[in-house]
C-alpha positions in Angstrom: -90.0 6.9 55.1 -88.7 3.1 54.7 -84.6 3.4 54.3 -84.6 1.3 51.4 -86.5 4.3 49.3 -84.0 6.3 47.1 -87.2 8.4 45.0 -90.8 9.1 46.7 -92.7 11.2 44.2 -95.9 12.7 45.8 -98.9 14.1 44.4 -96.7 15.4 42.1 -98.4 17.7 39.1 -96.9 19.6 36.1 -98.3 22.3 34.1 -97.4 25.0 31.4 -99.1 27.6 30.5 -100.9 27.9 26.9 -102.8 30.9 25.7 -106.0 28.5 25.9 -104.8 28.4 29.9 -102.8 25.9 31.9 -101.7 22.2 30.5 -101.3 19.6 33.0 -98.9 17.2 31.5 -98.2 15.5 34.9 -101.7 14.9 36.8 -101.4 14.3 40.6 -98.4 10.8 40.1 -97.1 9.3 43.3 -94.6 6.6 43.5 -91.9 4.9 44.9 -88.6 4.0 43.8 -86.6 1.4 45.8 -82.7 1.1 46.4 -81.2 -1.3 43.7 -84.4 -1.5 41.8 -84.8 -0.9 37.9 -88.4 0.7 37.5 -90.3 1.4 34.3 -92.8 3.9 33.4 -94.4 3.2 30.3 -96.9 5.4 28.1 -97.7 6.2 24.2 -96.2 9.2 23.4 -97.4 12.5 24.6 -98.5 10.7 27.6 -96.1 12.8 30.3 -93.2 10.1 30.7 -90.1 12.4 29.9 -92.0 15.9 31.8 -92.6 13.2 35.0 -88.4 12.3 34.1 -86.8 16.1 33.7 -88.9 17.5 36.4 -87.4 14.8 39.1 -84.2 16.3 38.1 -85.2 19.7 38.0 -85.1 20.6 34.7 -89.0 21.8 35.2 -89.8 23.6 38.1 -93.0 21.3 39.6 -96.3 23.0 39.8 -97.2 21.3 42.6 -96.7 18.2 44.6 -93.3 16.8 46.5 -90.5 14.8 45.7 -87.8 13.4 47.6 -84.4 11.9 47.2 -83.9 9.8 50.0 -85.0 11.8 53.0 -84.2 15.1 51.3 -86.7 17.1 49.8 -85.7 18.6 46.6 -88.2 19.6 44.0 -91.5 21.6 46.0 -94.4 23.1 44.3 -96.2 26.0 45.5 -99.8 25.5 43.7 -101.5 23.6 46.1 -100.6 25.5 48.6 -102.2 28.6 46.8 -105.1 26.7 45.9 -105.6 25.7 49.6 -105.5 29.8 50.7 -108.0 30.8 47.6 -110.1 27.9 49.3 -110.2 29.1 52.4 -111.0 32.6 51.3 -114.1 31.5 49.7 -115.0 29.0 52.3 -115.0 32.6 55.1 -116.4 34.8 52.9 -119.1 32.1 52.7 -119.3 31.4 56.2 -119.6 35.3 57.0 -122.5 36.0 54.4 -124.2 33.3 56.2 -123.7 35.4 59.5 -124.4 38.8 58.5 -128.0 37.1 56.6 -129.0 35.8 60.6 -131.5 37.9 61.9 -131.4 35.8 65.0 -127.8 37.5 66.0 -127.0 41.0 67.5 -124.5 43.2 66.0 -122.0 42.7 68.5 -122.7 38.8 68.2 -121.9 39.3 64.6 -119.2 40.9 64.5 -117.4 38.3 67.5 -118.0 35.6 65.0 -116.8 37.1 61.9 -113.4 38.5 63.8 -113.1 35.3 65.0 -113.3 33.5 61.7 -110.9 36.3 59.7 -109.1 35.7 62.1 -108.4 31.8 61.4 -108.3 32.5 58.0 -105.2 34.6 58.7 -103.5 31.9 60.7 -104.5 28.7 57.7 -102.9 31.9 55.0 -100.2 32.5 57.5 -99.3 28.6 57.6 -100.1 28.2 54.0 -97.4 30.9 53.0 -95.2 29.4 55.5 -95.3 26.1 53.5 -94.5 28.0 50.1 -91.3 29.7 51.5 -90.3 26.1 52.9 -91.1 25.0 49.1 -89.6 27.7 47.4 -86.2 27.3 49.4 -86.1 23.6 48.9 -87.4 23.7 45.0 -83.2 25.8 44.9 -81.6 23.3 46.3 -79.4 22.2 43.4 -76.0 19.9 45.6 -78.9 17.2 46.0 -79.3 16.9 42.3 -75.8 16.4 41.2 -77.0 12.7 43.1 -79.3 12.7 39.8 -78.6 12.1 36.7 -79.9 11.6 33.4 -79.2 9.5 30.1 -81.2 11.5 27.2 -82.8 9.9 24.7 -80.7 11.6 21.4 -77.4 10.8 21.7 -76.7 13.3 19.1 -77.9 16.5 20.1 -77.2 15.1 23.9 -73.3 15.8 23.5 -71.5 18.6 22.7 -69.6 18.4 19.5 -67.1 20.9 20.1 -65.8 18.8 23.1 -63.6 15.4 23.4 -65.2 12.5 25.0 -62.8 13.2 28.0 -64.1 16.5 29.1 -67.4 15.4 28.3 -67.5 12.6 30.6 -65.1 14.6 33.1 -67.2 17.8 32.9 -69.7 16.2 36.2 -66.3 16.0 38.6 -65.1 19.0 37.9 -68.3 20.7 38.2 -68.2 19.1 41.6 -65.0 20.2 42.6 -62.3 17.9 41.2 -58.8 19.5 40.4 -56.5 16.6 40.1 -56.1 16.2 36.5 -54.6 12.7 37.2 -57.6 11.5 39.3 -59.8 13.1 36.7 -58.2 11.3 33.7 -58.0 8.3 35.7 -61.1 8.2 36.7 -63.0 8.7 32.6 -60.1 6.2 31.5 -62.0 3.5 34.1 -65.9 5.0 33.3 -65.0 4.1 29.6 -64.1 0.3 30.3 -67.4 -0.1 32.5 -69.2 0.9 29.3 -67.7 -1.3 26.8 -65.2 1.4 25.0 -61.5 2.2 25.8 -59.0 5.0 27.1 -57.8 5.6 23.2 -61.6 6.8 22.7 -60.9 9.7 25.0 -59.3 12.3 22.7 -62.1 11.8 20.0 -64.9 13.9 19.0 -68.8 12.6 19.4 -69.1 13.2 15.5 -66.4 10.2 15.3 -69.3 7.7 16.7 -71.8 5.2 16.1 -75.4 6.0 17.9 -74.9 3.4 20.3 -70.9 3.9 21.0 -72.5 8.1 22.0 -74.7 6.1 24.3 -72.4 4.7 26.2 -70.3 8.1 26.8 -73.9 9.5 27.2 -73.6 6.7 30.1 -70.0 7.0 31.3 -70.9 10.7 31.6 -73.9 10.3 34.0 -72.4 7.2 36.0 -68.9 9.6 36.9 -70.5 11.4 39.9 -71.6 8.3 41.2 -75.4 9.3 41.3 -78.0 7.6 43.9 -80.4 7.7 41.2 -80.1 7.2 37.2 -82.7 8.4 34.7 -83.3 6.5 31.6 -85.3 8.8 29.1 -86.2 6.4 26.8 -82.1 5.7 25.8 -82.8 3.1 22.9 -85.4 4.6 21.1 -83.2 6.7 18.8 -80.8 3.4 17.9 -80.5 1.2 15.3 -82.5 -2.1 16.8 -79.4 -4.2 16.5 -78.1 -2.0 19.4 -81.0 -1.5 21.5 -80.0 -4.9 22.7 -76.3 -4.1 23.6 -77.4 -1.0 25.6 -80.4 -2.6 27.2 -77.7 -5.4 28.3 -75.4 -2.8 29.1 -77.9 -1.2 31.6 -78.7 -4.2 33.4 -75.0 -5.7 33.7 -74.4 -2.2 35.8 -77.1 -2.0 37.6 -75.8 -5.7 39.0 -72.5 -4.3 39.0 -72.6 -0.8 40.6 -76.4 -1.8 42.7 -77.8 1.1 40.7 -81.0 2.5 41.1 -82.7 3.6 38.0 -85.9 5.1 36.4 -86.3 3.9 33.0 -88.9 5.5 30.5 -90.2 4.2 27.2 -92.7 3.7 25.4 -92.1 -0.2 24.5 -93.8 -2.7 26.9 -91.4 -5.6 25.9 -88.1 -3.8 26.5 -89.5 -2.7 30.2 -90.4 -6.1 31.2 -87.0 -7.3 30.3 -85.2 -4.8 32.2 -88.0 -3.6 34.8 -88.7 -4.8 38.3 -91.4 -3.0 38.7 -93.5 -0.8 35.9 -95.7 2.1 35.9 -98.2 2.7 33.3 -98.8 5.9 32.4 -101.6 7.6 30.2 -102.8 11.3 29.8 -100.4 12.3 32.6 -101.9 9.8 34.8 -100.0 6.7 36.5 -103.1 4.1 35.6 -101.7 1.0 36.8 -98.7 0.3 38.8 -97.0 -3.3 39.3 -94.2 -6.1 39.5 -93.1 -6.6 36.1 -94.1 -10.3 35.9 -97.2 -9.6 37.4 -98.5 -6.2 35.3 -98.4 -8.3 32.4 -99.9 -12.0 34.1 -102.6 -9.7 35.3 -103.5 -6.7 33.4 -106.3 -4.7 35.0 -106.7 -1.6 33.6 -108.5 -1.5 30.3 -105.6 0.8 28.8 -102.8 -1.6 29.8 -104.5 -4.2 28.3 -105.0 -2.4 25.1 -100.9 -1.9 25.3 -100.2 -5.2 25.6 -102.3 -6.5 22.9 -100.4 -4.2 20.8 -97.4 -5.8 21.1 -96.3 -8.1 18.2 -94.6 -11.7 18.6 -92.9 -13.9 16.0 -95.3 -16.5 15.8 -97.3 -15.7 12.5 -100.3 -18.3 13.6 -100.5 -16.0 16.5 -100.1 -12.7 14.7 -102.6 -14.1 12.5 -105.3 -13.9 14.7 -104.0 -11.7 17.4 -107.1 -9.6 18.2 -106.3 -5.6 19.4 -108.1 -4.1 22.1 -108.8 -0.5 21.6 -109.1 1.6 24.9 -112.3 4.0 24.9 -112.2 6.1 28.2 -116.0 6.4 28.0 -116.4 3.3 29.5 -115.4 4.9 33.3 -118.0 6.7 34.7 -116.1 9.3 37.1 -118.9 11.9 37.6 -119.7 11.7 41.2 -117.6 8.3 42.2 -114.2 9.7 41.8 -111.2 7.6 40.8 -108.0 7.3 42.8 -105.0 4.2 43.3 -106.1 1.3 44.8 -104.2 -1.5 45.6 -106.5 -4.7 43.9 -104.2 -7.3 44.5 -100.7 -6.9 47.2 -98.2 -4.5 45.4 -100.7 -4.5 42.6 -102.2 -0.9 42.4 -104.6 0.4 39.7 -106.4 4.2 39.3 -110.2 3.3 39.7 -113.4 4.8 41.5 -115.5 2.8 43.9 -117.9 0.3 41.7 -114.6 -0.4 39.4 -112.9 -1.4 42.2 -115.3 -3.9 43.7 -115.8 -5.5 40.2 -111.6 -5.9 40.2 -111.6 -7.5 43.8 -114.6 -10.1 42.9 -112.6 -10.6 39.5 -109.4 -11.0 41.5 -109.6 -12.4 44.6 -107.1 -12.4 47.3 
């Protein structure tokens, strides 16, 4: 895996179980996340942004799929695996009908055939359960995640109001093993500063707080342990909009400052152009499209991005007066027999599309 990759997510799935059966919020995402690099995932709501965020940091358990911090794997389904055992069941049991139906073979033929297939099929199970013990003890690995963490999106409910802003921001170090209380205090005093607020702030109470001002202990709080990778859950969205602003400036003064590596969800288009390098579009648990910032929205391909971006207002009336939505109708892909997966159209420049959508995207974008 290229050094330079702090976050691979493969095939990764998520699903909870409804008494109508199993929910997929997260369908089969894979993605890359690059040292120093700010990228967006984008999606209406409901659309598996913020499952996709807490199981990365293990707040889910992953159904299936594999992600990895650095060269570390740290969150490991087991479903595929299973799925890949009930297959090969069925695929023997067919296999030794077909036998047992030849009239052609001898007994003894017959039955040196079928032992030898049950006995593959015990070897793929025996490598298949191998891989879900390798899983399972990697999906407990819980040091690696302490290099993870999280800014929520309510920066109410997000800190604990029966603790000051100092063991709030402290609790991370101490978790980790920090005893000087000198270090520790010196250490919040200096977190507080990066974030725009000051050492007198540490003996207060959240409930003493603006929105924004809990946003930024919210963010002193995750940057203390010094994390390889920082997830944004959508951190403006419960903020007056004269302080979206500040925090979005906030986040992009430290990721200059302190190189960070972040993975910022929300639902706003404009807001993750203006701080993504790179965005992922999301819809129905699905990454759709996937792009340089600049260049998602120069050259929209799928039809649901382009029905988000025509959404998106601008303070031009003459423009607003005729801007013209696009509403995206999923009956217009045809994914019966020509399955859809990502393919890169353009370099870097990735969209989910079967075969015959494909070829119409290269002859409408050339290389």
């Amino acid at each position: 895996m290229d050094n330079s990759c702090v976050l691979r997510v493969s095939h990764l799935s998520q699903g909870f179980k409804t008494p109508n059966g199993t929910l997929k919020a997260v369908d089969d995402v894979s993605f890359e996340i690059k040292k120093g690099e700010i990228f967006g995932l984008v999606g209406e709501s409901g659309c598996g942004k913020t499952t996709l965020g807490r199981t990365v940091i293990k707040i889910y358990d992953c159904t299936s799929g594999d992600v990895y911090l650095g060269s570390r794997r740290i969150c490991a389904g087991t479903e595929q695996y299973r799925d890949k055992i009930a297959k090969a069941r069925r695929i023997c049991d067919g296999e030794i009908r077909v036998i047992k139906e030849n009239q052609s073979l001898s007994s003894d033929e017959k039955s040196k055939k079928i032992q030898v297939l049950k006995k593959e099929l015990n070897d793929s199970i025996q490598k298949y359960k191998s891989e879900i013990r390798k899983a399972k003890a990697d999906q407990k690995r819980q040091r690696a995640i302490r290099q993870i963490q999280m800014i929520f999106q309510d920066p109410v409910s997000s800190l604990d109001p029966r603790m000051t802003v100092k063991e709030i921001i402290s609790e991370g170090l101490i978790i980790g093993g920090e005893r000087d209380k000198s270090e520790i205090e010196r250490r919040v005093f200096e977190m507080l500063r990066l974030v725009g607020l000051s050492p007198e702030h540490a003996s207060r109470y959240p409930h003493e707080f603006s929105g924004g001002q809990r946003q930024r202990i919210g963010i002193a709080r995750a940057l203390i342990v010094d994390p390889e990778l920082l997830i944004a859950d959508e951190p403006i969205s419960a903020l007056d909009v004269s302080v979206q602003a500040q925090i979005i400036n906030l986040l992009g003064d430290l990721k200059d400052r302190l190189g960070l590596t972040v993975l910022f969800v929300a639902h706003d288009l404009s807001v993750v152009k203006f701080i993504s390098d790179r965005i992922g579009v999301m819809y129905k648990g699905k990454i759709v499209e996937l792009a340089g910032s600049d260049e998602l929205f120069l050259r929209p391909m799928h039809p649901y991005t382009r029905s988000l971006l025509s959404a998106i207002p601008l303070p031009d009336p003459h423009y607003e007066k005729h801007r013209q939505r696009q509403i995206y109708d999923p009956s217009v892909h045809s994914y019966g027999t020509d399955k859809p997966s990502m393919k890169e159209i353009l370099p870097d420049h990735f969209v989910y599309c079967n075969q015959k959508e494909f070829k119409s995207l290269k002859e409408e974008y050339p290389t």
